[in-house]
C-alpha positions in Angstrom: 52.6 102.9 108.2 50.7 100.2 105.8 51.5 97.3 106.7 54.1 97.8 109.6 52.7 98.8 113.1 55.2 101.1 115.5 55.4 99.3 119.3 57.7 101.5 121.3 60.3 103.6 120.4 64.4 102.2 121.4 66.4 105.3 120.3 67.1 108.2 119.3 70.0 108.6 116.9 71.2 111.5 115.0 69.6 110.4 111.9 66.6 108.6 113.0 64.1 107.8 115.4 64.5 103.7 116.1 61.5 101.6 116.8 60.1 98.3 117.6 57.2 97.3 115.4 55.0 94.5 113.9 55.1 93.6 110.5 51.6 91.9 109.0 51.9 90.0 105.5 48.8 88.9 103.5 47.9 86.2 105.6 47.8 88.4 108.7 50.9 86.8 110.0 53.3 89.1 112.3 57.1 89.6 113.1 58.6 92.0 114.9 60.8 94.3 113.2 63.2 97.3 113.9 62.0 100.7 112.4 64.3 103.3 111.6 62.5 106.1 111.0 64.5 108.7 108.8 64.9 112.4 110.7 62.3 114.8 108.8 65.4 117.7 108.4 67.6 114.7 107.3 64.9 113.2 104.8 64.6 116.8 103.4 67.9 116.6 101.7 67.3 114.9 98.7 71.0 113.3 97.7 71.0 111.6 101.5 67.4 110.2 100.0 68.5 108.9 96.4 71.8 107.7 98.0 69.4 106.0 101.2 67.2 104.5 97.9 71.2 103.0 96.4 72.4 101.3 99.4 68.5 99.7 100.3 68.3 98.1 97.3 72.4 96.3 97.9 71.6 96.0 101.9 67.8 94.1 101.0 70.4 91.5 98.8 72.6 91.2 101.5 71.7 87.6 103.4 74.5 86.2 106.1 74.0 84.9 109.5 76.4 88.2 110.9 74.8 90.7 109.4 71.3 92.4 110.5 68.7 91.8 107.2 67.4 94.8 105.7 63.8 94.3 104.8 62.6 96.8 103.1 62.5 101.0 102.8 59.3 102.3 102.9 57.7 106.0 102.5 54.6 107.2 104.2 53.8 111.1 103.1 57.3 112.6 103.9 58.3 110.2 106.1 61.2 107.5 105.1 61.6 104.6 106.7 63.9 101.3 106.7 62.8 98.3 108.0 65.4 95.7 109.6 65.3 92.6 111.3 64.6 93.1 115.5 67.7 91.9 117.1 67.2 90.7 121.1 70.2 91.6 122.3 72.7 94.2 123.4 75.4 96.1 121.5 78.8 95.4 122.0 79.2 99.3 123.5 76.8 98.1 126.1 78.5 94.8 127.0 81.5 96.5 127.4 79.9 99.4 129.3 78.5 96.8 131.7 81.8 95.2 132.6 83.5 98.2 133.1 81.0 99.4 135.5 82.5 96.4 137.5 86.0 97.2 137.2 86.1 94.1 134.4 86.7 93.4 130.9 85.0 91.2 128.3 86.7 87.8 129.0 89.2 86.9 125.7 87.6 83.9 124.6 84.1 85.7 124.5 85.6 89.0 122.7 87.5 86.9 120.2 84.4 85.0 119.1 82.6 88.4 119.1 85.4 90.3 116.6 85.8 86.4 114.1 81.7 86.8 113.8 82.1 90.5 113.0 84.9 90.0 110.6 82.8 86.7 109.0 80.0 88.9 108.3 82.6 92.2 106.8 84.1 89.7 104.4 80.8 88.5 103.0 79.9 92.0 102.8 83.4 92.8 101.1 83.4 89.9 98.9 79.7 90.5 97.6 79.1 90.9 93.9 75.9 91.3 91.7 74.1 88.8 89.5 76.9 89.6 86.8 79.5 88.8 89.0 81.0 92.3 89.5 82.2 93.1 92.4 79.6 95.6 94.8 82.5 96.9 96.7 80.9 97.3 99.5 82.0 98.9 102.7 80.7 99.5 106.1 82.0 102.6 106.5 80.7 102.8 110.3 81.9 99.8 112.2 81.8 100.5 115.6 80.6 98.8 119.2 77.1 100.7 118.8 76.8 99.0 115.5 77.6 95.2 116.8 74.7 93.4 118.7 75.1 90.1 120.4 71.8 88.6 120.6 70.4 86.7 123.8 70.5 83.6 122.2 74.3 84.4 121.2 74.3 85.1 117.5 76.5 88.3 116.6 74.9 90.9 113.9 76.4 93.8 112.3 73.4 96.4 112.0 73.2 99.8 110.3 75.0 99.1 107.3 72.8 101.5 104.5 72.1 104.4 106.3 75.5 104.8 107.6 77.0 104.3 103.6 74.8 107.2 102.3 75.6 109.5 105.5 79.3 108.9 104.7 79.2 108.7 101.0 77.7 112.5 101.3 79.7 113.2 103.8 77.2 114.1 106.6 79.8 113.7 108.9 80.7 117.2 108.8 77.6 117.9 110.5 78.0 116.2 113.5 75.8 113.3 112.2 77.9 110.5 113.2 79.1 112.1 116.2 81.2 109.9 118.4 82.4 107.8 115.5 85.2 109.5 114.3 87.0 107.2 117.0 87.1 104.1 115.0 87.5 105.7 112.2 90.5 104.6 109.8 92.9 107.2 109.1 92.1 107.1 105.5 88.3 107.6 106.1 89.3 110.6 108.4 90.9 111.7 105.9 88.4 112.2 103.4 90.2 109.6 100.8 88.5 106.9 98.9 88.4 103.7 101.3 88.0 99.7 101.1 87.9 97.2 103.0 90.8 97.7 105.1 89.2 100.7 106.3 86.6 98.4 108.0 89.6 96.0 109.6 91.1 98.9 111.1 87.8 100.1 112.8 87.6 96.3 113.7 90.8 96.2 115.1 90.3 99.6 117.1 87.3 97.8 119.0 89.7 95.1 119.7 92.4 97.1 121.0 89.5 98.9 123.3 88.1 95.9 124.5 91.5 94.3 125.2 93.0 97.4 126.9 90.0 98.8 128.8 91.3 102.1 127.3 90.0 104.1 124.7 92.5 104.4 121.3 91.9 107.5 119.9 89.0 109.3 121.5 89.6 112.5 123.1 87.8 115.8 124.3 86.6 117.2 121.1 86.2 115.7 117.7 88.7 117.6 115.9 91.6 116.1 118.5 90.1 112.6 118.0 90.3 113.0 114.0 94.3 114.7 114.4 94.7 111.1 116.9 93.1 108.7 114.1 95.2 110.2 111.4 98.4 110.1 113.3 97.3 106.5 113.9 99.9 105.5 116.9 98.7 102.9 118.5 100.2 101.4 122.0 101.2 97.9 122.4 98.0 96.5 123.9 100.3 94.0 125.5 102.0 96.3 127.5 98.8 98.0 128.9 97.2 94.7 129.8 100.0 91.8 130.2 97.8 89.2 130.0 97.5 89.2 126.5 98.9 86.1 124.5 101.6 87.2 121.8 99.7 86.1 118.8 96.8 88.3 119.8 98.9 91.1 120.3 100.1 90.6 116.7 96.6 90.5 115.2 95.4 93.7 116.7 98.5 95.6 115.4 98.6 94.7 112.1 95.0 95.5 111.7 95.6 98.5 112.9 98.7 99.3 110.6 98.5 103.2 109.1 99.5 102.2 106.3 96.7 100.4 104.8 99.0 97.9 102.5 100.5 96.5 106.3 97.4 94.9 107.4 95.2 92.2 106.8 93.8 92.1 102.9 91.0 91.1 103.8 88.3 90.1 107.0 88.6 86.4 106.3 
């Protein structure tokens, strides 16, 4: 694909096909990049595309130390792809997965730095305006432990922010897209209503509930149930599932994940 070179492929998602490449500029010099490679039957709907083409063009502008930098969407024939910066790392999901698997959780200190990065790189995002000074109200729309990465040499990165805006915005969600999200979803976003950034603290703070608990908040067998649990939104007192907790984290987590979207924080700062 001109001047990108696919490596190996990472993933499969339900949107794209996720690869490792090589980026050459004029000179011949290389990076390596992540390749998302846009689903043909997805890149056939034209609104995903033109709203894909929108949120590029804000996610290229987008420069913080938290958050994954978009490079650049590129088209080859049919094919549509976005090109990201090629985190070494692992997701949160899988972190989490791993200390499960031995009957452990993320220690506090470690998860706490892990959710302030997160939240350092949502409020830049939330905060962002354009050259004018208006604000870009961005959201996320799609925070979630898949989405966080933790790189080997300890830097945390939001990724996917773009795709996931344009899936939402057109509400692929309905088709299963973002399958497995609905879980951190804020009970405004699940149901259907016009969001803002609080909707990303909740989705925060459901990651931090998780992680603190060992339990999952609102998941359940089938998608419909997890969407009826995420709109209910009643959430246990982590404290009393793991009583190691200190108070004052217990209070965080809670009012971040208030229902009622005016309880919790204003904003990820």
């Amino acid at each position: 694909t001109g001047q990108y070179y696919l490596t190996e492929k990472i993933a499969q998602g339900g949107m794209a096909e996720i690869f490792k490449g090589l980026a050459y500029d004029i000179n011949g010099l290389k990076r390596t990049v992540c390749i998302k490679k846009i689903l043909p039957e997805i890149a056939a709907n034209p609104e995903f595309i033109s709203s894909l083409i929108d949120e590029a063009k804000i996610a290229v502008t987008l420069s913080h130390g938290n958050i994954a930098q978009t490079y650049d969407l590129g088209k080859v024939e049919d094919d549509y792809f976005i090109v990201m910066e090629y985190i070494n790392g692992k997701s949160l999901s899988q972190l989490h997965k791993r200390a499960h698997r031995k009957n452990e959780l993320i220690p506090i200190p470690i998860l706490i730095n892990i959710i302030a990065e997160v939240a350092k790189g949502l409020d830049y995002m939330h905060r962002r305006t354009d050259e004018n000074g208006i604000p870009l109200h961005i959201v996320h729309r799609d925070i979630s432990p898949q989405n966080i990465i933790v790189s080997f040499s300890g830097t945390v990165k939001i990724i996917d922010f773009g795709i996931s805006t344009a899936a939402n915005r057109l509400g692929f969600t309905d088709a299963g897209i973002l399958k497995g999200k609905f879980s951190f979803m804020s009970p405004e976003q699940a149901r259907g209503e016009n969001i803002d950034p609080r909707s990303d603290i909740f989705s925060l703070g459901v990651i931090l509930h998780e992680m603190l608990t060992g339990k999952r908040l609102f998941k359940a067998e089938d998608n419909r149930q997890t969407i009826r649990n995420v709109r209910k939104a009643n959430v246990p007192s982590p404290l009393a599932i793991n009583s190691n907790l200190p108070d004052e984290l217990e209070n965080i987590c809670m009012k971040a994940l208030a229902k009622d979207k005016r309880r919790r924080f204003n904003t990820a700062e």
